[in-house]
mmCIF file of the C-alpha atoms, coordinates in Angstrom:
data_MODEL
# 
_entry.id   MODEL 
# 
loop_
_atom_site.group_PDB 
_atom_site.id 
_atom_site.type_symbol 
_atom_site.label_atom_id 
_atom_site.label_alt_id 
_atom_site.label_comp_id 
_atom_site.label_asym_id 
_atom_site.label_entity_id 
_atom_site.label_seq_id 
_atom_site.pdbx_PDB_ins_code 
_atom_site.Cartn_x 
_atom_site.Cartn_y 
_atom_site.Cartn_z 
_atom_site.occupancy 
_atom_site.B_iso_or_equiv 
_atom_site.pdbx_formal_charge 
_atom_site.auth_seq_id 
_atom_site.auth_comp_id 
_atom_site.auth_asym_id 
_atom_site.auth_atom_id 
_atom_site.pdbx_PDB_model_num 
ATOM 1   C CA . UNK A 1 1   ? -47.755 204.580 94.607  1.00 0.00 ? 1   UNK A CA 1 
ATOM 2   C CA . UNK A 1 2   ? -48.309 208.594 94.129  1.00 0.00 ? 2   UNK A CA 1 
ATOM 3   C CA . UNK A 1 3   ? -51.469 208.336 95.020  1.00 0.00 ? 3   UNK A CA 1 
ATOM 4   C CA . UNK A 1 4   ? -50.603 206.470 98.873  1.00 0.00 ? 4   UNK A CA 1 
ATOM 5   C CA . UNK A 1 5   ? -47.714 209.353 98.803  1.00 0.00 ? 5   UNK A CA 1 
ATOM 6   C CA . UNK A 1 6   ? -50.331 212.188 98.145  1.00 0.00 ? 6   UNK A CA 1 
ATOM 7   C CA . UNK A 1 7   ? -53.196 210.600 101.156 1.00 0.00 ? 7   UNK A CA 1 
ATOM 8   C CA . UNK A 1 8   ? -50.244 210.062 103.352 1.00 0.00 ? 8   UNK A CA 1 
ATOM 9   C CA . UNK A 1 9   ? -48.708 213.688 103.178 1.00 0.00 ? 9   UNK A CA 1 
ATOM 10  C CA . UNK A 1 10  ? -52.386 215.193 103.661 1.00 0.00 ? 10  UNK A CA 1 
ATOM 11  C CA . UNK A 1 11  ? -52.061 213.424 107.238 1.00 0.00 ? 11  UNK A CA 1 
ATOM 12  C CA . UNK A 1 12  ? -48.547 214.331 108.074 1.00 0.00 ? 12  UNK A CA 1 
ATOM 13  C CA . UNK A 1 13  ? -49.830 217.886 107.382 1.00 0.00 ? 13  UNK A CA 1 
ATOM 14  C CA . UNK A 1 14  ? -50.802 217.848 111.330 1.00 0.00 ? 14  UNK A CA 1 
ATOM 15  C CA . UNK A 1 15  ? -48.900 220.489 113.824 1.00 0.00 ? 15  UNK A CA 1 
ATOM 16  C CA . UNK A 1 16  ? -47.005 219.706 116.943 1.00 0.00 ? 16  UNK A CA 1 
ATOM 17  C CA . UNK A 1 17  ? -49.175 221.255 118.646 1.00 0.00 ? 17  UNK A CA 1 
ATOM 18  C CA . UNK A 1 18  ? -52.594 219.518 118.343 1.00 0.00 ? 18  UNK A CA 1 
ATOM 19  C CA . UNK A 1 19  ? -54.715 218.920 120.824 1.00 0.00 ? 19  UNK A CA 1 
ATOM 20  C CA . UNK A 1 20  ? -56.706 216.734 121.715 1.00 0.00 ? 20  UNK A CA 1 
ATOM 21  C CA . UNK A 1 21  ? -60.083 216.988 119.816 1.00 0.00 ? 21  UNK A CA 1 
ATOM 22  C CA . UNK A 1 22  ? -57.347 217.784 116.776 1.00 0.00 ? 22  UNK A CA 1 
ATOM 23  C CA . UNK A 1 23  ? -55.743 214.786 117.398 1.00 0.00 ? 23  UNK A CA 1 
ATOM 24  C CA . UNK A 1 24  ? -58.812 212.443 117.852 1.00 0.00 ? 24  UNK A CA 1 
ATOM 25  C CA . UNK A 1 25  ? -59.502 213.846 114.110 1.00 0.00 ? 25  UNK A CA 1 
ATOM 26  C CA . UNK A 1 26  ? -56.061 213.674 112.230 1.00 0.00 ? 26  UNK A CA 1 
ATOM 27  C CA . UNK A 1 27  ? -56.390 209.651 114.027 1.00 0.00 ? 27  UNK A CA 1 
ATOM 28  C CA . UNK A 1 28  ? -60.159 209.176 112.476 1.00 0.00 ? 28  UNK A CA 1 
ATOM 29  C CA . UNK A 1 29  ? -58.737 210.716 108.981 1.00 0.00 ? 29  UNK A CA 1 
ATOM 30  C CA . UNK A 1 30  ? -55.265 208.558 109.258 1.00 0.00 ? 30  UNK A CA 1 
ATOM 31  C CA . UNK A 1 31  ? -57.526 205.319 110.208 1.00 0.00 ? 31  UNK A CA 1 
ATOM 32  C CA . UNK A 1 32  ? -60.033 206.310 107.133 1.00 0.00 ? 32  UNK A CA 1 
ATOM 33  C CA . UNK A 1 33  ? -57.365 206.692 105.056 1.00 0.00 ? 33  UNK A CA 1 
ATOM 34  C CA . UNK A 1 34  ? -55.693 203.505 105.583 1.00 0.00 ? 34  UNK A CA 1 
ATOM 35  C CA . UNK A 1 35  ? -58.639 201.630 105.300 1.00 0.00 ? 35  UNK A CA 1 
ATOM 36  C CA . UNK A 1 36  ? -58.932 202.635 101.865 1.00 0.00 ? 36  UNK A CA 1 
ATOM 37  C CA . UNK A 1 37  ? -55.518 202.416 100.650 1.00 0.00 ? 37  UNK A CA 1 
ATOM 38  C CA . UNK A 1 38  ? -55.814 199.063 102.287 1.00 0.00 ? 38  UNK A CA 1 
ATOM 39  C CA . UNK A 1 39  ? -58.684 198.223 99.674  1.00 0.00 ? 39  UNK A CA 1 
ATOM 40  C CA . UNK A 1 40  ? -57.838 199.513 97.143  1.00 0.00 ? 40  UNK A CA 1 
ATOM 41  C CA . UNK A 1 41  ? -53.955 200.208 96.603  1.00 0.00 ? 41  UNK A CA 1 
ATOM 42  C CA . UNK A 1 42  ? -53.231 197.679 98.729  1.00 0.00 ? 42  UNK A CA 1 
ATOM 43  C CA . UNK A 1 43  ? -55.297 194.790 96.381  1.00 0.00 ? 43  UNK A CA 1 
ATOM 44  C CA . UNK A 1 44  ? -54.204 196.527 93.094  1.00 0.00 ? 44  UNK A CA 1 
ATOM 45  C CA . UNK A 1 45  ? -50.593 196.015 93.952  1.00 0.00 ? 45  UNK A CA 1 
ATOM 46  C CA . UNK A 1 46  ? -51.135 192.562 94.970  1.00 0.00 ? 46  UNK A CA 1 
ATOM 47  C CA . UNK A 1 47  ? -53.111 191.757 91.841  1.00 0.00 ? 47  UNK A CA 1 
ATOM 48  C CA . UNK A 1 48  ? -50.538 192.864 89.637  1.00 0.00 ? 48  UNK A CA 1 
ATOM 49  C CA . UNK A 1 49  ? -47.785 191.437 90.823  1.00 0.00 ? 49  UNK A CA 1 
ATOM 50  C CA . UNK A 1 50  ? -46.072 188.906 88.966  1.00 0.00 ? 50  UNK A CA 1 
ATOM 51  C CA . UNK A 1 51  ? -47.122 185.606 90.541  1.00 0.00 ? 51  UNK A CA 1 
ATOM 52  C CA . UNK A 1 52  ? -44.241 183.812 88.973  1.00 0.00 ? 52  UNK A CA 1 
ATOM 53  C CA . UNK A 1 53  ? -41.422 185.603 90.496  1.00 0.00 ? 53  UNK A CA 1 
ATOM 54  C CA . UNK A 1 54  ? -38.526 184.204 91.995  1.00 0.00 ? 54  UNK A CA 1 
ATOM 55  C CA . UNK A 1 55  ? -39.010 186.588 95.154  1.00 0.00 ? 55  UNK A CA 1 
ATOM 56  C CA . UNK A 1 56  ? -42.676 187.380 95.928  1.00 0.00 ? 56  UNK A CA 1 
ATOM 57  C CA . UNK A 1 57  ? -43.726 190.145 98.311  1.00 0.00 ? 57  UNK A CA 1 
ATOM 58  C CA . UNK A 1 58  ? -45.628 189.141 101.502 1.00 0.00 ? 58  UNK A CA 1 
ATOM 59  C CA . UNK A 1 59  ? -48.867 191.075 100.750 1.00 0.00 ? 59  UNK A CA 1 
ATOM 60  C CA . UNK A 1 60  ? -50.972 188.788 103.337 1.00 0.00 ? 60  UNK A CA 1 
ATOM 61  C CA . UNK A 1 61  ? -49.251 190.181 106.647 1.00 0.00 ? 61  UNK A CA 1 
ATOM 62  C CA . UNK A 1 62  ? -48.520 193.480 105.329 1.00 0.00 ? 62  UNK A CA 1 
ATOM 63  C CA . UNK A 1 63  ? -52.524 193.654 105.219 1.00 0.00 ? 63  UNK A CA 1 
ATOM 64  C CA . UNK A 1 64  ? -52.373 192.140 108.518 1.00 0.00 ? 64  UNK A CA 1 
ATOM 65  C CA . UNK A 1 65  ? -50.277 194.470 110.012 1.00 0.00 ? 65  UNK A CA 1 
ATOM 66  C CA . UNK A 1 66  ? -51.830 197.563 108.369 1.00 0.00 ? 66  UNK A CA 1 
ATOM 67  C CA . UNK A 1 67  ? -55.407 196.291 109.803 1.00 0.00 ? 67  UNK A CA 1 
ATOM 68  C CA . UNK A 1 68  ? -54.054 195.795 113.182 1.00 0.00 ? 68  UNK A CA 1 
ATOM 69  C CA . UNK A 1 69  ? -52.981 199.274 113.441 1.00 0.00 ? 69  UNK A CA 1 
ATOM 70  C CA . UNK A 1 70  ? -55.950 200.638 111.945 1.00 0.00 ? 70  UNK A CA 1 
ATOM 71  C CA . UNK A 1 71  ? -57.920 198.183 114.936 1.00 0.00 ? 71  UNK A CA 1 
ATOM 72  C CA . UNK A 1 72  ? -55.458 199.738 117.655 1.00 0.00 ? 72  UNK A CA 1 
ATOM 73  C CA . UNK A 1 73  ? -56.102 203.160 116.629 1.00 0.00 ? 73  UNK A CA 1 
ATOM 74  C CA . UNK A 1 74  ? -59.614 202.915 116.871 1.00 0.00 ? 74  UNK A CA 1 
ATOM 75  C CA . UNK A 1 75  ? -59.651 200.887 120.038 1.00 0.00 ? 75  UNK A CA 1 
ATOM 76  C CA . UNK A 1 76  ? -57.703 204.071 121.343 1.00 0.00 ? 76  UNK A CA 1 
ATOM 77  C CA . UNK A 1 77  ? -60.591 206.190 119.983 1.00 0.00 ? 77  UNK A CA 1 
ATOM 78  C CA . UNK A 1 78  ? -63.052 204.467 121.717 1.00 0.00 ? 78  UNK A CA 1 
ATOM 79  C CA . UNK A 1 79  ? -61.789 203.380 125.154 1.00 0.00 ? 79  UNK A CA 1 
ATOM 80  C CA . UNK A 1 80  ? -58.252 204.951 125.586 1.00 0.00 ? 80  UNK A CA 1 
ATOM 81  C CA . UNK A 1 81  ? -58.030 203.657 128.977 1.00 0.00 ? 81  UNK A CA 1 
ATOM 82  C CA . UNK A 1 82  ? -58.450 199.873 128.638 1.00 0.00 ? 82  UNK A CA 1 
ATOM 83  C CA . UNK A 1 83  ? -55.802 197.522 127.263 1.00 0.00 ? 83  UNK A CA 1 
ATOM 84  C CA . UNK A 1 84  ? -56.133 196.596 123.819 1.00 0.00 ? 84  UNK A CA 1 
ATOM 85  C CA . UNK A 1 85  ? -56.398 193.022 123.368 1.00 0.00 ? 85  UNK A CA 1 
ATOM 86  C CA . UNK A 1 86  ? -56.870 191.714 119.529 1.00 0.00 ? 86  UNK A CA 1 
ATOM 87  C CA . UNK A 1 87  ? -59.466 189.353 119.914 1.00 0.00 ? 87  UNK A CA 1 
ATOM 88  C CA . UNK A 1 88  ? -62.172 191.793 121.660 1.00 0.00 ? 88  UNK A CA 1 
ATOM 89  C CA . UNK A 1 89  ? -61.438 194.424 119.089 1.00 0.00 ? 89  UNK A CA 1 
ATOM 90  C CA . UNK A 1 90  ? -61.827 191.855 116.513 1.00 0.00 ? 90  UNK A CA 1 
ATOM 91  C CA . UNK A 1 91  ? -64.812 190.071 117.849 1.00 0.00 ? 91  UNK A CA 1 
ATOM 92  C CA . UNK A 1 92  ? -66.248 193.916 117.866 1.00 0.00 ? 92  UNK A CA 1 
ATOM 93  C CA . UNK A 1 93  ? -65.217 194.389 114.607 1.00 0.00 ? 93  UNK A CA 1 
ATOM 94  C CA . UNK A 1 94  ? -66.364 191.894 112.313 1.00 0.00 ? 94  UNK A CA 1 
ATOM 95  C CA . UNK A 1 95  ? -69.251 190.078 114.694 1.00 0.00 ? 95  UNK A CA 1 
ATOM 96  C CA . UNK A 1 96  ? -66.540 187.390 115.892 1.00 0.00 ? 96  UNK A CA 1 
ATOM 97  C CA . UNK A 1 97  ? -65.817 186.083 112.402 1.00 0.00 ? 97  UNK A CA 1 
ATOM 98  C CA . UNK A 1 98  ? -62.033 186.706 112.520 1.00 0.00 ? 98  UNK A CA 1 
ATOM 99  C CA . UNK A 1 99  ? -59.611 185.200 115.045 1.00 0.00 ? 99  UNK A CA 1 
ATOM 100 C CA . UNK A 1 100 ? -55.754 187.075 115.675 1.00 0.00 ? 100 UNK A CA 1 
ATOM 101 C CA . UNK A 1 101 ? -53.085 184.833 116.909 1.00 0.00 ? 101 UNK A CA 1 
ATOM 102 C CA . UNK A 1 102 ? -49.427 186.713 118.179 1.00 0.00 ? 102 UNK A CA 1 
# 
């Protein structure tokens, strides 16, 4: 957990005032970031969790909705001006291997 806290507050360290080359990189650092907390953290938690517990933490769409922002964020890197839809970004991502239903 200190170690998310530490990689998050390097990204919050970001002005106000950013523009937009500045904020194209914070977004490529957040996205980088969150990819790896997402395998590695992320899994670690979820391995050591204690499988027989009465209430069990839902580490399936938490991964879910982390990689869906991380997708949105670089679909807004890319081509800021179209529409994000899930299943193109998807399809780009892993060859067309993964499907998103919402």
């Amino acid at each position: 957990m200190n170690r998310l806290l530490i990689l998050f507050s390097l990204f919050v360290s970001a002005t106000s005032s950013a523009g937009v080359w500045e904020e194209r990189e914070i977004l490529k650092r957040y996205v980088t970031q969150l990819d790896a907390l997402n395998s590695t953290l992320l899994e670690d938690a979820e391995l050591a969790a204690d499988k027989g517990a009465r209430i069990q933490f839902d580490y399936d769409s938490l991964g879910a909705d982390a990689n869906n922002i991380s997708l949105k964020i670089k679909h807004y890197l890319e081509s800021p001006m179209s529409n994000f839809s899930p299943e193109v970004s998807l399809n780009h991502e892993n060859n067309g291997e993964n499907h998103v239903t919402n």
